[in-house]
Backbone as JSON, one array per atom type, in Angstrom:
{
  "sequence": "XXXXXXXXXXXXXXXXXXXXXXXXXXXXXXXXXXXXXXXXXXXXXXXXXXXXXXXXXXXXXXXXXXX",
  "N": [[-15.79, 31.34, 108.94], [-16.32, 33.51, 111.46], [-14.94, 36.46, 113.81], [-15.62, 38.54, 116.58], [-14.6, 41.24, 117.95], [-15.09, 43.78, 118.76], [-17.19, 46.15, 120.39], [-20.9, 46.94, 119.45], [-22.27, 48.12, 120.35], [-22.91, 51.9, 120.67], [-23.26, 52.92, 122.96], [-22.17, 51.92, 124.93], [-18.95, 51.4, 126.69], [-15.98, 51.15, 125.23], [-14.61, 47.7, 123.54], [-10.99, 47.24, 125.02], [-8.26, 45.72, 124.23], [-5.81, 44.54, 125.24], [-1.79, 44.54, 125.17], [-0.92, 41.89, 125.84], [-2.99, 40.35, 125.08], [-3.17, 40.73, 122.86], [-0.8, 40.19, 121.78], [-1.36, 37.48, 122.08], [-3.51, 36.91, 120.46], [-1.8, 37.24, 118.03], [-0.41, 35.57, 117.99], [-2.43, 33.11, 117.48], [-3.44, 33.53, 115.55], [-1.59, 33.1, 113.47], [-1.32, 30.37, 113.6], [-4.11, 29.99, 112.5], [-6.22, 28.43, 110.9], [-9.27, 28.25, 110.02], [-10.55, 30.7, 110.52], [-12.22, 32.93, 108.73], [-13.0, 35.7, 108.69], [-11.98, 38.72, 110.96], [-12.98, 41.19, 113.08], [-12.28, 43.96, 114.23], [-13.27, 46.56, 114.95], [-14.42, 49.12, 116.99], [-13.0, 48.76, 119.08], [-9.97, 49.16, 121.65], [-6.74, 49.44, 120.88], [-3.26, 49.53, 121.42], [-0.89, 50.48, 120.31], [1.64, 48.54, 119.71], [0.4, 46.57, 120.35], [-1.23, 46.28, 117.94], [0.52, 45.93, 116.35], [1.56, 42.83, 117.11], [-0.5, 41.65, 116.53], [-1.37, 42.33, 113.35], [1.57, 41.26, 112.89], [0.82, 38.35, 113.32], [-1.45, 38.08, 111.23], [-0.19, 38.28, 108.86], [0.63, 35.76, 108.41], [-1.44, 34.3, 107.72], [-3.05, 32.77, 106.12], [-5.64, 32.32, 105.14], [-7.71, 34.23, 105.91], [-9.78, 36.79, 104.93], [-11.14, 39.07, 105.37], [-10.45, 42.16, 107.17], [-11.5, 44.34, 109.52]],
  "CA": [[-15.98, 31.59, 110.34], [-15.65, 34.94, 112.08], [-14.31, 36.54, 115.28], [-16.17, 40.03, 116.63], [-13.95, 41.68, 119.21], [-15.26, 45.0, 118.78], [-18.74, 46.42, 120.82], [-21.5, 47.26, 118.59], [-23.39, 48.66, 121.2], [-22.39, 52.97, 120.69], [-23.47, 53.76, 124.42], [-21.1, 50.96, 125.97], [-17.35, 51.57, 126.45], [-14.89, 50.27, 124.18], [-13.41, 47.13, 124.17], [-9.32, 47.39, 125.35], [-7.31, 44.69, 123.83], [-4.43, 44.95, 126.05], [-0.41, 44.51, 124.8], [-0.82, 40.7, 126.01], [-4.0, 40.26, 124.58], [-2.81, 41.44, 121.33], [0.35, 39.25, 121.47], [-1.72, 35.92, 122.15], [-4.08, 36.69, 119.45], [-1.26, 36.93, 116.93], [0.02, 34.21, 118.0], [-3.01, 32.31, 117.21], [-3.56, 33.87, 113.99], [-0.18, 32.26, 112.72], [-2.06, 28.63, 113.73], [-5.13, 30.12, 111.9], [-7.12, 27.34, 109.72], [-10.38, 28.26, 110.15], [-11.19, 31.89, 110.71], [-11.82, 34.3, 107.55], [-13.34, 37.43, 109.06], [-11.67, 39.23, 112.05], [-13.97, 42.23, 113.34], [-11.56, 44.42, 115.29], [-13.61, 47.66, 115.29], [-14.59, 49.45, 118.15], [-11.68, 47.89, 119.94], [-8.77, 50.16, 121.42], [-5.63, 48.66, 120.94], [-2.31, 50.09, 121.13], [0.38, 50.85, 118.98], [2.61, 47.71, 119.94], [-1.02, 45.43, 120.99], [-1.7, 46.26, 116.68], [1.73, 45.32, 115.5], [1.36, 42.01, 117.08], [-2.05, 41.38, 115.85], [-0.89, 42.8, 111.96], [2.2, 40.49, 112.59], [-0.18, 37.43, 112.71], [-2.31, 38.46, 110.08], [0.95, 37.93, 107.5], [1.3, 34.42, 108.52], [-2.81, 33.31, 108.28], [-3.33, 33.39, 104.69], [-7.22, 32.12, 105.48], [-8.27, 35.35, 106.35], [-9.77, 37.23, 103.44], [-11.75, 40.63, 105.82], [-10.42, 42.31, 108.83], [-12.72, 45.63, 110.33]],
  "C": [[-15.48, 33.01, 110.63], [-15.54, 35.48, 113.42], [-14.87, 38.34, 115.59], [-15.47, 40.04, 118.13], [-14.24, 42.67, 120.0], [-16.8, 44.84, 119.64], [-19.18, 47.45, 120.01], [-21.99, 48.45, 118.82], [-22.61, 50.32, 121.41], [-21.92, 53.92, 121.9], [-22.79, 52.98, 125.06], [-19.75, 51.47, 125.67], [-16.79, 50.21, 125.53], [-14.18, 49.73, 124.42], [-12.14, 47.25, 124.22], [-9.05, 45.57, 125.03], [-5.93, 45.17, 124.63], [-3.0, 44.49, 125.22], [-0.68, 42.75, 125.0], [-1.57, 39.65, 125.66], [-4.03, 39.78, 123.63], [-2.07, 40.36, 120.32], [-0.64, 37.94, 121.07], [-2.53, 35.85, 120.87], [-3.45, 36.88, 118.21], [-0.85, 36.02, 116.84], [-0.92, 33.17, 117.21], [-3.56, 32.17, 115.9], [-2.27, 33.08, 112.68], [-0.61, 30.73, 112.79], [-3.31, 28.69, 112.64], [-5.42, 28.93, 110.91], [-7.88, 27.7, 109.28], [-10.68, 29.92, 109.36], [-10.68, 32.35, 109.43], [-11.87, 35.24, 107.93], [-12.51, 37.9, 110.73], [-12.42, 40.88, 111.96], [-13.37, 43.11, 114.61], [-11.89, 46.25, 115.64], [-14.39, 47.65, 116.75], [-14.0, 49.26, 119.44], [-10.58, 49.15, 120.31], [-7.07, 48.95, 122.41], [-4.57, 49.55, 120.72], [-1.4, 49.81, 120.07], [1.06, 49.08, 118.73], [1.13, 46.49, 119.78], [-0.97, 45.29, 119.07], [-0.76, 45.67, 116.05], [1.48, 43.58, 115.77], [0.39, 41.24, 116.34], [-1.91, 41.42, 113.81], [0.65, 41.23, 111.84], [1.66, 38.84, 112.59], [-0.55, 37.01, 111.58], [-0.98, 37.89, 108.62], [0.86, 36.63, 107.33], [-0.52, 33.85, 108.43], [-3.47, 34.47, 106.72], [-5.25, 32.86, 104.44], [-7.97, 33.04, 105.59], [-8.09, 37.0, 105.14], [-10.99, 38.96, 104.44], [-11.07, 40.72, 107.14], [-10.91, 44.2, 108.54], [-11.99, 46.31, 110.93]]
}
């Protein structure tokens, strides 16, 4: 299963993952079962929004591509 966060589309603005955003979706990444692919291009995420998201990712050993 996979998760596209990012917009494809070159002439649309880029999605913002916000700081709270960021958090919840690491959070949920630490529950992870399912999801292999995470697709986090074209996305603008901050400094702190990425750490969360990366601190996830450690804990959600399911997940074999992230973009």
């Amino acid at each position: 299963m996979s998760l596209t966060l990012g917009n494809s589309d070159c002439y649309k603005n880029k999605n913002k993952i916000g700081t709270k955003a960021a958090q919840v979706l690491g959070e949920l990444l630490k529950e992870n079962q399912i999801l292999q692919f995470l697709d986090l291009a074209d996305t603008s995420l901050s400094y702190e929004g990425l750490n969360h998201i990366v601190h996830g990712l450690r804990h959600s050993p399911n997940i074999v591509s992230v973009n």
